[in-house]
C-alpha positions in Angstrom: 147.6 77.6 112.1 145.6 75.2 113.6 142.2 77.7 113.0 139.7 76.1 109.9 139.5 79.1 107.2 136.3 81.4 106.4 134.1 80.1 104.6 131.2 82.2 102.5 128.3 83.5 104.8 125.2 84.8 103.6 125.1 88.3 103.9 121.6 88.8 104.4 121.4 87.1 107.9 121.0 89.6 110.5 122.1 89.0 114.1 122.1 91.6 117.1 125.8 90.6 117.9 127.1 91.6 114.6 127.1 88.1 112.6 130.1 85.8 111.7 133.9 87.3 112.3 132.7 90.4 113.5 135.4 91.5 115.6 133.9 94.9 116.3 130.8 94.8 116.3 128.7 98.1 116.0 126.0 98.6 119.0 125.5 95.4 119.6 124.2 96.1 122.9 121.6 98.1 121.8 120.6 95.5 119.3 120.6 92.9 121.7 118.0 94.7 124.0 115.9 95.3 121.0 116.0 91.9 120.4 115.1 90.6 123.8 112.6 93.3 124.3 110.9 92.2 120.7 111.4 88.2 122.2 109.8 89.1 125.4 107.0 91.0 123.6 105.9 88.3 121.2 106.2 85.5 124.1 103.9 87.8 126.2 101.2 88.3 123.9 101.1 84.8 122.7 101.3 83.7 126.7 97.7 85.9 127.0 96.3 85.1 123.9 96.3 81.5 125.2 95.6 82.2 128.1 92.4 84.0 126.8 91.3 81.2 124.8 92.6 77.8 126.7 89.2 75.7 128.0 89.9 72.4 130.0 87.8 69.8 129.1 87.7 67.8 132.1 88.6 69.2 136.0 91.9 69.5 136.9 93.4 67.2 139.0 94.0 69.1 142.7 97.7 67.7 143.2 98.6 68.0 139.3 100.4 71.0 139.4 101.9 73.2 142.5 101.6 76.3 140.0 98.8 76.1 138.1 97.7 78.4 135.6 94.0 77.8 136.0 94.3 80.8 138.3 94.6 83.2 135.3 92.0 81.8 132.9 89.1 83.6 132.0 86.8 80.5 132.2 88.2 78.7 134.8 84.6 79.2 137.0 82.7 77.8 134.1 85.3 74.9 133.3 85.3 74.2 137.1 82.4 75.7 139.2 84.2 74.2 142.5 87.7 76.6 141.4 86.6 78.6 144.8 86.3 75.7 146.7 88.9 74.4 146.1 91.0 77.6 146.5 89.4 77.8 150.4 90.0 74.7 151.5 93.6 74.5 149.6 94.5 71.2 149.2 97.2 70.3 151.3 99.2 66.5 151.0 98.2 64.9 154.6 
């Protein structure tokens, strides 16, 4: 009363939480940290993969971003030879 009724799901779609209707669903914890740990995974190697092969064509900006990942890069002193400078002196807002 009141609910709409099931309707046909494919049953080849696989979910860590057990899918649609599942009222109990069968270690769903566990497959929820599989899943997270496989998300986490993929987003960290594709994080340093880019961060292996990003180049910046021009010099960044010193006030364009707080957190900057130019810290990380692998050819940040060839993209900007003054990176060191810069990091002494820190650019502060006056």
């Amino acid at each position: 009363m009141g609910a709409t009724p099931r309707f046909p799901y494919p049953k080849t779609v696989w979910t860590p939480t057990g899918g649609w209707w599942c009222a109990r669903p069968i270690n769903y914890k566990r497959n929820n940290v599989w899943a997270k740990g496989i998300l986490a995974a993929t987003i960290g190697t594709i994080f340093l993969c880019s961060l292996a092969v990003e180049r910046r064509v021009t010099t960044p900006h010193p006030y364009a971003a707080k957190f900057s990942t130019q810290a990380l890069e692998s050819h940040r002193d060839i993209d900007d030879p003054y990176y060191n400078v810069k990091k002494q002196t820190k650019y502060t807002l006056n």
